[in-house]
NUNUDO-440084 format. One line per field, with one value per residue (C-alpha): residue number from 1; residue in one letter; x, y, z. Coordinates in steps of 0.25 Angstrom, whole numbers, plus 5000, padded with zeros to 4 digits. Layout:
// residues N
nr = NUM | ... .
rest = a | ... .
east = X | ... .
north = Y | ... .
up = Z | ... .
***
This chain:
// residues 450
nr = 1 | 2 | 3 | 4 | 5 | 6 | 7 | 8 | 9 | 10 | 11 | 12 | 13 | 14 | 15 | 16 | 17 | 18 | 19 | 20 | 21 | 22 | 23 | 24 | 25 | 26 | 27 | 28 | 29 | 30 | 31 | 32 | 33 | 34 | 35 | 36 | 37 | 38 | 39 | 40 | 41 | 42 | 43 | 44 | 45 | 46 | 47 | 48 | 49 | 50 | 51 | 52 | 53 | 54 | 55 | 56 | 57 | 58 | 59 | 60 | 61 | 62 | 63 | 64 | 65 | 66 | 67 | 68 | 69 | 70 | 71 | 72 | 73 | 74 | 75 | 76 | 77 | 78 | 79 | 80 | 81 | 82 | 83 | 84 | 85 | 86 | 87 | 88 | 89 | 90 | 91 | 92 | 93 | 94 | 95 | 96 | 97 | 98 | 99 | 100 | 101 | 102 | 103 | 104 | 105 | 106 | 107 | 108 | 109 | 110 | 111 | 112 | 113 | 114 | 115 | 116 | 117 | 118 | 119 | 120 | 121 | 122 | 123 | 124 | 125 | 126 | 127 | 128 | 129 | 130 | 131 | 132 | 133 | 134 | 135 | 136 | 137 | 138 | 139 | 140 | 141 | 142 | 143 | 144 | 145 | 146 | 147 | 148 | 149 | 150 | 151 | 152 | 153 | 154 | 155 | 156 | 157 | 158 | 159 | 160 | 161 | 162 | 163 | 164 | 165 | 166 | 167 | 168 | 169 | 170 | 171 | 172 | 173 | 174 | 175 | 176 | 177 | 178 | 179 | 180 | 181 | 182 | 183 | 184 | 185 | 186 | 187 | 188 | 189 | 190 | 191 | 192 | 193 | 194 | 195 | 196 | 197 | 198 | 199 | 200 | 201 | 202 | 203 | 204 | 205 | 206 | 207 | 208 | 209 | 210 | 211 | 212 | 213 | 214 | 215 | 216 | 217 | 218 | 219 | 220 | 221 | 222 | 223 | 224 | 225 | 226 | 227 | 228 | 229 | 230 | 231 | 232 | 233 | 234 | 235 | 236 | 237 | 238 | 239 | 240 | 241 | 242 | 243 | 244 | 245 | 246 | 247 | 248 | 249 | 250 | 251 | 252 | 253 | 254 | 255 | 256 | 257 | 258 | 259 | 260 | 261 | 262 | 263 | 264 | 265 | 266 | 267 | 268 | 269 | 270 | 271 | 272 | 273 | 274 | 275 | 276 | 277 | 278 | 279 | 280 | 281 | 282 | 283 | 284 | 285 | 286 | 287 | 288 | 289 | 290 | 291 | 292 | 293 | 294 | 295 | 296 | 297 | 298 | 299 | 300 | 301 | 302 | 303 | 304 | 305 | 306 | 307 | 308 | 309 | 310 | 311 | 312 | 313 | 314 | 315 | 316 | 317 | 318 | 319 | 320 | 321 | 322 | 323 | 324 | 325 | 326 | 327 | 328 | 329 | 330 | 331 | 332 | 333 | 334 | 335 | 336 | 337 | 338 | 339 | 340 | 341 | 342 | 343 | 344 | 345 | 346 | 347 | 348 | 349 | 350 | 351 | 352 | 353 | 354 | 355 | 356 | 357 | 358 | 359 | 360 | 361 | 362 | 363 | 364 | 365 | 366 | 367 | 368 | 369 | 370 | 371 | 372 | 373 | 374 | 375 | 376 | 377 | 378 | 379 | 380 | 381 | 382 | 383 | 384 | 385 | 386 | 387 | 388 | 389 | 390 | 391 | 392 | 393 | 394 | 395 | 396 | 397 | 398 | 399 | 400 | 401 | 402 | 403 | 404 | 405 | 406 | 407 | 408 | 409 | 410 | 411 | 412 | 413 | 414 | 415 | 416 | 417 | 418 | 419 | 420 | 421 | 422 | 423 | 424 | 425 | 426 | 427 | 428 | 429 | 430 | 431 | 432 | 433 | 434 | 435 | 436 | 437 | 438 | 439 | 440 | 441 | 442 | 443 | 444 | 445 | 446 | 447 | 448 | 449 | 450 .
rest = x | x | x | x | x | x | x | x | x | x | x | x | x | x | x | x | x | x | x | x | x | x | x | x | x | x | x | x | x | x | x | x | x | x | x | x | x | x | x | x | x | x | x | x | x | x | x | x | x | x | x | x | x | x | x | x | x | x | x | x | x | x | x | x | x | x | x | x | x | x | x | x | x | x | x | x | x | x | x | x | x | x | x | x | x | x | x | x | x | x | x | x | x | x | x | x | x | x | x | x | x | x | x | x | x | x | x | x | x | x | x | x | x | x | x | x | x | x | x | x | x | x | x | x | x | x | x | x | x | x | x | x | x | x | x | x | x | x | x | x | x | x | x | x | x | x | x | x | x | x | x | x | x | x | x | x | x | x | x | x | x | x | x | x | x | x | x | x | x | x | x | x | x | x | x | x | x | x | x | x | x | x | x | x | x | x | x | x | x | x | x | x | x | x | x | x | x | x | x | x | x | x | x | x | x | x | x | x | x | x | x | x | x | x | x | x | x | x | x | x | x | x | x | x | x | x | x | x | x | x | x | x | x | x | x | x | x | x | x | x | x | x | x | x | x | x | x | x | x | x | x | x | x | x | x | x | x | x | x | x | x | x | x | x | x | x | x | x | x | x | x | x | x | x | x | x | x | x | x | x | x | x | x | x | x | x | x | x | x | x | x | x | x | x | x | x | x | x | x | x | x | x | x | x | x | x | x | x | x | x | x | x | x | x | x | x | x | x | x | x | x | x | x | x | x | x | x | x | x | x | x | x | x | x | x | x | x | x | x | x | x | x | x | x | x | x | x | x | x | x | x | x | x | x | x | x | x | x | x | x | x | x | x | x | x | x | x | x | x | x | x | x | x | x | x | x | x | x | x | x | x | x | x | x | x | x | x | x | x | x | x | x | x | x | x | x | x | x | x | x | x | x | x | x | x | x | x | x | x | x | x | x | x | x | x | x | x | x | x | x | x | x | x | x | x | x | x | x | x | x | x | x | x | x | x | x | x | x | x | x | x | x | x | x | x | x | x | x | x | x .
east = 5000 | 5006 | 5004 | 5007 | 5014 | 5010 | 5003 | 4991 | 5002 | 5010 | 4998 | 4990 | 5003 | 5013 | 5004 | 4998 | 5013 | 5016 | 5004 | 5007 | 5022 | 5015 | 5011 | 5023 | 5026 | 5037 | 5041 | 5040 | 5038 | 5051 | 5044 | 5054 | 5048 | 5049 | 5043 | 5040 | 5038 | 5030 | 5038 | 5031 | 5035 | 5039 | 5046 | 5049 | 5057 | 5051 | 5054 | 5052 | 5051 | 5058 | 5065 | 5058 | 5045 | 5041 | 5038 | 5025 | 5021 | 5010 | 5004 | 5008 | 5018 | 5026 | 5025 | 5031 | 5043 | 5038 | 5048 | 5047 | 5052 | 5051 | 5045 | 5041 | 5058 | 5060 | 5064 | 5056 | 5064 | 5054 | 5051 | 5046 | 5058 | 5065 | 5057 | 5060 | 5076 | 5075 | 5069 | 5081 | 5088 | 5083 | 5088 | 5073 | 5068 | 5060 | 5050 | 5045 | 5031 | 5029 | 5014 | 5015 | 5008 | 5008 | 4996 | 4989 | 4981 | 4976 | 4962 | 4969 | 4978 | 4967 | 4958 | 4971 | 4972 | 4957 | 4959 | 4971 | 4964 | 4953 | 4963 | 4955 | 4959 | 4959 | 4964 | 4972 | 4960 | 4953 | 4963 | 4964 | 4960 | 4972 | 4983 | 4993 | 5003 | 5006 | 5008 | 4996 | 4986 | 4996 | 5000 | 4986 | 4978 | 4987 | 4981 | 4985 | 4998 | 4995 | 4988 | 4999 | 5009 | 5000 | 4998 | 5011 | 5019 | 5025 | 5029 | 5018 | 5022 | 5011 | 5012 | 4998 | 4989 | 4998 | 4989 | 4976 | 4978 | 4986 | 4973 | 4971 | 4984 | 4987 | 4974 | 4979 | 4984 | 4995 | 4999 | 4983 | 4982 | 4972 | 4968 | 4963 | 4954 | 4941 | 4933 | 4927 | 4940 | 4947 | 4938 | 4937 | 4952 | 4952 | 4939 | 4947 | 4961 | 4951 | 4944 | 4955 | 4961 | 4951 | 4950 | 4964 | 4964 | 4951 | 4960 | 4974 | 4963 | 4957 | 4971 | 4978 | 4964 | 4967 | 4982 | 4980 | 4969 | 4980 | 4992 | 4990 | 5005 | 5012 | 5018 | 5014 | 5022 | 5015 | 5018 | 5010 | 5007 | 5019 | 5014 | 5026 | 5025 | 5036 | 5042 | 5053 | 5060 | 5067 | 5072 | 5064 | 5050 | 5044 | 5036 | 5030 | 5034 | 5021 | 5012 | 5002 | 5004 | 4990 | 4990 | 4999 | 4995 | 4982 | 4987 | 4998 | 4986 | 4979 | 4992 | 4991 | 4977 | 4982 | 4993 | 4984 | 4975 | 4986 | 4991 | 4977 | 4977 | 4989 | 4986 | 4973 | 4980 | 4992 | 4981 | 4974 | 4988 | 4993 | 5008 | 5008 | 5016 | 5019 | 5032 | 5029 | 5030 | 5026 | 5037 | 5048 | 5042 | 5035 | 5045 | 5055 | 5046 | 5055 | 5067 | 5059 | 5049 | 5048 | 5037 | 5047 | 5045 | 5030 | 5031 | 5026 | 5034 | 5046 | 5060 | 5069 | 5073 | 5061 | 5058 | 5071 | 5066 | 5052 | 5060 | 5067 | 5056 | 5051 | 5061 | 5064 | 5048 | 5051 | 5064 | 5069 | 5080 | 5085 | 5097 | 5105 | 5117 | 5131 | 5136 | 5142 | 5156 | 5164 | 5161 | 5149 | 5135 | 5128 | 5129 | 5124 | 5116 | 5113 | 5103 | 5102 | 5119 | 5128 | 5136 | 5152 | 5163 | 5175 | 5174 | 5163 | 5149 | 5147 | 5136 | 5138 | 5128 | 5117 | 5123 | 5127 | 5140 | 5147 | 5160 | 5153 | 5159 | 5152 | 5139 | 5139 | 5145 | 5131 | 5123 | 5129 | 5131 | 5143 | 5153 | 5163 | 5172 | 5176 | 5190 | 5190 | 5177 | 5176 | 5163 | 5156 | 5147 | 5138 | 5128 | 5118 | 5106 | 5101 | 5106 | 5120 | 5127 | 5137 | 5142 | 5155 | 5164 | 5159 | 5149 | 5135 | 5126 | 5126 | 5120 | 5111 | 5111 | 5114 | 5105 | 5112 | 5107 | 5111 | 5119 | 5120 | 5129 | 5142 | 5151 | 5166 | 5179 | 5186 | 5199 | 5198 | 5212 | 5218 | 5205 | 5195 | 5181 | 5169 | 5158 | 5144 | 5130 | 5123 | 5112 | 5113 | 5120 | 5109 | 5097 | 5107 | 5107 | 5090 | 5094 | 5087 | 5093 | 5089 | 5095 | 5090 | 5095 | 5089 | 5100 | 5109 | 5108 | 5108 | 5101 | 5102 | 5095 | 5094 .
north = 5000 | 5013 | 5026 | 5040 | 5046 | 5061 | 5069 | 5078 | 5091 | 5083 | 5081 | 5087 | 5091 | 5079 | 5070 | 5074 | 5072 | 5059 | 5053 | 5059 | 5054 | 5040 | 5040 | 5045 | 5037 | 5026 | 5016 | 5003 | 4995 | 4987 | 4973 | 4962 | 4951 | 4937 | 4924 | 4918 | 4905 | 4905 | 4910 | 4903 | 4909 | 4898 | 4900 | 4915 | 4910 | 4911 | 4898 | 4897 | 4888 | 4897 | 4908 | 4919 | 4926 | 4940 | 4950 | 4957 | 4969 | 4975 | 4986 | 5001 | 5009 | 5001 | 4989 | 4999 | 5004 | 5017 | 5026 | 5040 | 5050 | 5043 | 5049 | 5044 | 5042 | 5032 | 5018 | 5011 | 4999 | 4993 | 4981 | 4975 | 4978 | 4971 | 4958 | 4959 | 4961 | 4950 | 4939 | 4943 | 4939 | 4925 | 4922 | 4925 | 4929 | 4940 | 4950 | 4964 | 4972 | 4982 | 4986 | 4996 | 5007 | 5018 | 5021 | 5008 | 5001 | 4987 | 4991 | 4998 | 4987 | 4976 | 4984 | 4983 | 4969 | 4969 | 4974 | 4965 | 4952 | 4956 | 4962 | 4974 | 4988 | 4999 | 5013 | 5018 | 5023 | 5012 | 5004 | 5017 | 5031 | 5040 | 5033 | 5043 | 5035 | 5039 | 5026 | 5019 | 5022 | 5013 | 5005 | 5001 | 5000 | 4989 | 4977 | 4968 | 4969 | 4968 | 4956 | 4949 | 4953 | 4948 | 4934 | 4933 | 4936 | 4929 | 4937 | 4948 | 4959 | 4966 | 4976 | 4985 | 4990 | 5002 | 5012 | 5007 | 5014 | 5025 | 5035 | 5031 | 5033 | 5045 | 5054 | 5048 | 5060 | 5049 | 5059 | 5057 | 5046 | 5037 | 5040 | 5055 | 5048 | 5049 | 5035 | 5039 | 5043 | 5031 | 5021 | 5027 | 5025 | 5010 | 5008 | 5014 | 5005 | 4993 | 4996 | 4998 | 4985 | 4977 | 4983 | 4981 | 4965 | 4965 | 4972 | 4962 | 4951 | 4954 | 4958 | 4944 | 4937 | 4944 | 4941 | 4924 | 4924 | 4930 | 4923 | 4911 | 4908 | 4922 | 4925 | 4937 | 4944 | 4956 | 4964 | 4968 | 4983 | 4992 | 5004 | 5015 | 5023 | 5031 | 5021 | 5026 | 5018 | 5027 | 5021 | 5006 | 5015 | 5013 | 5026 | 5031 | 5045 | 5056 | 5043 | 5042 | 5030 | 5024 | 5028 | 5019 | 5007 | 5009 | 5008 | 4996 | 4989 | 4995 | 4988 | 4976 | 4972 | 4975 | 4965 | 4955 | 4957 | 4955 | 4944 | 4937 | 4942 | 4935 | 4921 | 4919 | 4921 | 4909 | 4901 | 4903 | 4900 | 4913 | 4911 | 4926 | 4932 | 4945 | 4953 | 4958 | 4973 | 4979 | 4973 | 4976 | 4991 | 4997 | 4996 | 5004 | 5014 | 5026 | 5017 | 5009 | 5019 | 5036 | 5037 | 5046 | 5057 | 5051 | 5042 | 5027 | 5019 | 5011 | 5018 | 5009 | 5002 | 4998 | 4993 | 4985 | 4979 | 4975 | 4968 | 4961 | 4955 | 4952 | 4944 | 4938 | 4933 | 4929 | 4922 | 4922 | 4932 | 4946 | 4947 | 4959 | 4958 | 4959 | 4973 | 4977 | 4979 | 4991 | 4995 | 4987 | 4992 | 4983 | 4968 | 4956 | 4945 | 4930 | 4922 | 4928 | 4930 | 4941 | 4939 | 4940 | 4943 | 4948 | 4959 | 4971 | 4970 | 4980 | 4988 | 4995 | 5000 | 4995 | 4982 | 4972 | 4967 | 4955 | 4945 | 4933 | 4922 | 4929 | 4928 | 4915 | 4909 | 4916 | 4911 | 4898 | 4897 | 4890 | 4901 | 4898 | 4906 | 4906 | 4917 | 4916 | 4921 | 4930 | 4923 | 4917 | 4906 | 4904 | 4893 | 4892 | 4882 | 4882 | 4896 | 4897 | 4912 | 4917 | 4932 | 4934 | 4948 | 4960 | 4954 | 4964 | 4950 | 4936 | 4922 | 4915 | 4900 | 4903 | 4915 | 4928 | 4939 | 4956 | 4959 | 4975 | 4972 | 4964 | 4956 | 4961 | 4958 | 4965 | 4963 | 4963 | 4963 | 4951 | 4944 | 4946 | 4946 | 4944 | 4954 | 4950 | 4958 | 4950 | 4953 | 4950 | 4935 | 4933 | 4934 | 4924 | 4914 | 4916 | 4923 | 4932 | 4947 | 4959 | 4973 | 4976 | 4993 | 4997 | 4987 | 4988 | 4971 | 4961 | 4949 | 4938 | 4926 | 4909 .
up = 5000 | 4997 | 5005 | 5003 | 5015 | 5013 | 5024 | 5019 | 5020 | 5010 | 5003 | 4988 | 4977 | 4984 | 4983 | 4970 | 4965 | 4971 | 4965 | 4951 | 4952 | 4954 | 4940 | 4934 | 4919 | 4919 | 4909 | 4916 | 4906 | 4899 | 4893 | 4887 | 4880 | 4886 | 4887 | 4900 | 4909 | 4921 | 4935 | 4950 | 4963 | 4971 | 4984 | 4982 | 4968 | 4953 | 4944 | 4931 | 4918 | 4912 | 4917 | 4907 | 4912 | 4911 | 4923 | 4923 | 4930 | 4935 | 4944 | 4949 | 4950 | 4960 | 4949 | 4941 | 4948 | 4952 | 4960 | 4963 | 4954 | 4941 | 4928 | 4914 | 4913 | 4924 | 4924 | 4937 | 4942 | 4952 | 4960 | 4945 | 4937 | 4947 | 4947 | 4930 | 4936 | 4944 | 4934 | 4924 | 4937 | 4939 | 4924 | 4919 | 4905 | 4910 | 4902 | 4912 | 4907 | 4920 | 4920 | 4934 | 4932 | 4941 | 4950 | 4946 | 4957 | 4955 | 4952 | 4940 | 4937 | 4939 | 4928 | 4918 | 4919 | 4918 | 4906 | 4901 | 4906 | 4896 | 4886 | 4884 | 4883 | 4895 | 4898 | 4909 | 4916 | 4914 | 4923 | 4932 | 4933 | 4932 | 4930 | 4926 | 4917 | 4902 | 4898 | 4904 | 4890 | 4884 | 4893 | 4900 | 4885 | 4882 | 4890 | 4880 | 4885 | 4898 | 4897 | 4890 | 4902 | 4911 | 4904 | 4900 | 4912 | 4922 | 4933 | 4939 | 4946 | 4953 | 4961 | 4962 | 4974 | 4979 | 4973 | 4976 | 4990 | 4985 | 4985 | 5000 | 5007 | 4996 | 5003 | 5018 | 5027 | 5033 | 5046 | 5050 | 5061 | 5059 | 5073 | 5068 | 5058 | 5060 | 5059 | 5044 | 5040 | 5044 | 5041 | 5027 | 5027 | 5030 | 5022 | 5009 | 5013 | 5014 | 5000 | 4994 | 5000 | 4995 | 4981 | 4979 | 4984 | 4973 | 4961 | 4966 | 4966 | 4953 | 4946 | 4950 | 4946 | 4931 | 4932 | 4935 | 4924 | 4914 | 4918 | 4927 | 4929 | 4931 | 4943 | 4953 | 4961 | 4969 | 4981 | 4992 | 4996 | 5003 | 5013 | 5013 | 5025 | 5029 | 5042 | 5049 | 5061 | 5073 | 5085 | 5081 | 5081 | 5067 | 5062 | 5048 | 5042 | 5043 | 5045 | 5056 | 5064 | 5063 | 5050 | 5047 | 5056 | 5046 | 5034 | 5036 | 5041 | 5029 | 5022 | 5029 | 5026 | 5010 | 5009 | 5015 | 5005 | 4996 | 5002 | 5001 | 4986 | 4983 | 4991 | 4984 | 4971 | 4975 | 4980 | 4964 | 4959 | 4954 | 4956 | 4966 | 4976 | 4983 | 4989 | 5001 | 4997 | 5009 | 5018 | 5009 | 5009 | 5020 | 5033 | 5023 | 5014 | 5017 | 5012 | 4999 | 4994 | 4991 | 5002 | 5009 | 4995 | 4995 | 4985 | 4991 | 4979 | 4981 | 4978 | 4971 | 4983 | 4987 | 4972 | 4974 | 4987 | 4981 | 4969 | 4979 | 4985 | 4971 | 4967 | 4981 | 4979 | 4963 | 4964 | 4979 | 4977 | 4971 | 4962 | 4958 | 4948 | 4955 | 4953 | 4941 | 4938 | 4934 | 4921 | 4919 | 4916 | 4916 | 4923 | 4917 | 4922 | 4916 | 4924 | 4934 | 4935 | 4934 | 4921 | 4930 | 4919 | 4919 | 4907 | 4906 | 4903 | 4890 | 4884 | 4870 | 4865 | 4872 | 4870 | 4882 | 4882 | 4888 | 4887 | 4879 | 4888 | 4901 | 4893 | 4888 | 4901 | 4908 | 4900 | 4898 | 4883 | 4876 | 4870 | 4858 | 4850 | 4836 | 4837 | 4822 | 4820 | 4833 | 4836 | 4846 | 4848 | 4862 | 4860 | 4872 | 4871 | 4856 | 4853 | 4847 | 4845 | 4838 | 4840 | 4831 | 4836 | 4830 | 4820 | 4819 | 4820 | 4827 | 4826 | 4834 | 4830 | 4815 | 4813 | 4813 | 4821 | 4819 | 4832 | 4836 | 4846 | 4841 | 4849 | 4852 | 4858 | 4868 | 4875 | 4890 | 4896 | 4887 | 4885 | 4871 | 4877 | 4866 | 4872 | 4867 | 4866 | 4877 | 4871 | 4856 | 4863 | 4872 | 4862 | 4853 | 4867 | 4867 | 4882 | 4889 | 4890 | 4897 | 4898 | 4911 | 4912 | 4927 | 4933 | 4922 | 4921 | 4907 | 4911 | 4903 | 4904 | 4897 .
***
């Protein structure tokens, strides 16, 4: 549940502002075609037949990767973009379609996947009333493509129901006690909490109902709603910034009764058989909101720590761990990673114009193929399962089990110390291999993947 911390003084303009900066425009959206097999959480790990899938998202902003401060310009890397990261990590081919919008609720995402489960068209408002996006015409209207995500998709991300209590909390003066309410005003208060509950577990209800009718294998992994007061510890006494002690007693009860709501939510689906599971987002967030959110500039999103911590407990729930490449060495750019496994050489990673470089023994020893060399011809031969390449020194083209192929990015030789080192296009040499190959920019990482 998301809150917004500002007292009735700080009140009209700054919270007109804040509520605008929620709907800013971001690009979110970065699909790469892939073919997928059917992942199960078992025993907080995900097996698969095959270890390619594609990641799905859908919800608001914080599925999105939201952060205060960003414009039509900026590149989110939230909790999803992580769980993407990650399933390059476990050696997966992996495809990533990001459906957050900002300042949907789930009575607006249950009415866009209405409209995908019958495959007919709707507008943005006929999802939800004002929601303030310049790409939502498009990107609503187009339920075809929805629908195919859906269906097709082997991993869901959902993270939806923040804003379904937004317009309560946002029209709460926080510095009043509970105890100053008269009995109208607050039983008002916990009617409108209870409504709102109950609406909420009808919509999540209604949305996996849609999502199992569509795609009966997928996987779903969801969170649980986070409260961001302002808590401060001094001397082992916990308090909350400018919020009324009562008030908040009511509201993490309020909290309380809505994950358990959740919960319920999500065991009745497991007993259906939809393959579902949630972090627990509320104790990775609330007992640090000053550290993990923008509360503290009024803004109750996740900073990029706490998006970190949220895609930790993603992947901790997805595969049983978290992996990050080993730090990269002087003079790299970039790292790379194969299976799952940070590619150790002795000799510099290159890029050239656009182009990915490495020494072709590191690559084919990754990857286990079988490398031979011709030095009269100044070519190589890697041969991996029924794929056989053959990249000759400086040539503009290269074959692939007989046929040749244009190659923008030639192979060369450099001499390192008094070594000759054959630097490849990992790129042009994986599609040759039928490999999986990823330029991933917001960490700087090549995966590549059998």
């Amino acid at each position: 549940m998301y809150t917004n911390l500002q007292s009735k003084k700080w009140r009209g303009s700054v919270i007109t502002a804040s509520l605008t900066a929620l709907l800013l425009l971001f690009s979110v959206f970065s699909p790469i075609l892939a073919h997928a097999e059917q992942p199960m959480i078992s025993n907080g790990k995900m097996q698969t037949k095959k270890n390619i899938f594609n990641v799905v998202v859908l919800g608001d902003s914080l599925a999105a990767g939201y952060q205060k401060g960003f414009d039509a310009t900026s590149v989110p890397y939230g909790f999803s973009d992580i769980v993407y990261e990650q399933a390059m990590f476990q050696g997966n081919h992996a495809s990533y379609t990001n459906y957050g919008v900002l300042g949907l609720r789930s009575s607006g995402l249950l009415n866009w996947l209405t409209a995908a489960e019958k495959q007919q068209f709707i507008t943005a408002n006929g999802v939800q009333q004002g929601l303030k996006d310049p790409r939502v015409d498009t990107l609503i209207g187009d339920t075809n493509a929805l629908y195919e995500s859906v269906s097709s998709a082997d991993l869901i991300v959902l993270a939806i129901g923040g804003n379904d209590f937004l317009n309560i909390l946002a029209g709460l003066d926080l510095t009043k006690s509970v105890s100053s309410m008269g009995a109208d005003e607050k039983n008002a208060l916990l009617a409108q909490l209870q409504t709102s509950t109950d609406e909420y577990k009808k919509n999540l209800t209604a949305i996996l109902t849609i999502i199992q009718k569509l795609n009966s294998d997928v996987v779903i992994a969801s969170q649980n709603q986070y409260i961001p007061l302002p808590k401060v510890t001094f001397n082992g006494v916990e308090s909350y910034v400018q919020v009324s002690p009562d008030l908040v007693e009511l509201l993490v009860s309020a909290q309380t009764n809505l994950n358990k709501e959740f919960d319920s939510v999500v065991k009745d689906f497991k007993k259906s058989g939809l393959n579902i599971d949630y972090i627990d987002a509320a104790a990775v967030i609330d007992n640090n909101a000053l550290g993990l959110t923008d509360i503290a500039s009024l803004d109750v999103h996740p900073n990029a720590t706490g998006y970190q911590k949220l895609g930790e407990a993603y992947s901790t729930l997805l595969w049983g761990e978290f992996k990050t490449a080993a730090a990269k060495k002087a003079g790299d750019s970039l790292s790379v990673v194969v299976n799952g496994k940070d590619v150790v050489s002795n000799y510099p990673t290159k890029v050239i114009k656009g182009c990915t470089y490495l020494v072709l023994r590191d690559i084919t020893n990754a990857v286990g193929a079988d490398l031979s060399w011709s030095n009269k011809t100044e070519t190589a031969t890697v041969k991996l399962n029924d794929r056989t390449v053959e990249l000759k020194v400086g040539s503009n083209s290269y074959i692939v089990n007989g046929q040749s192929y244009p190659l923008d990015a030639p192979v060369f030789l450099e001499t390192i110390g008094k070594e000759s080192k054959t630097y490849v296009p990992i790129a042009a040499l994986s599609s040759g291999l039928d490999l999986f190959v990823q330029y991933w920019a917001k960490q700087k990482l090549v995966f590549v993947n059998n």
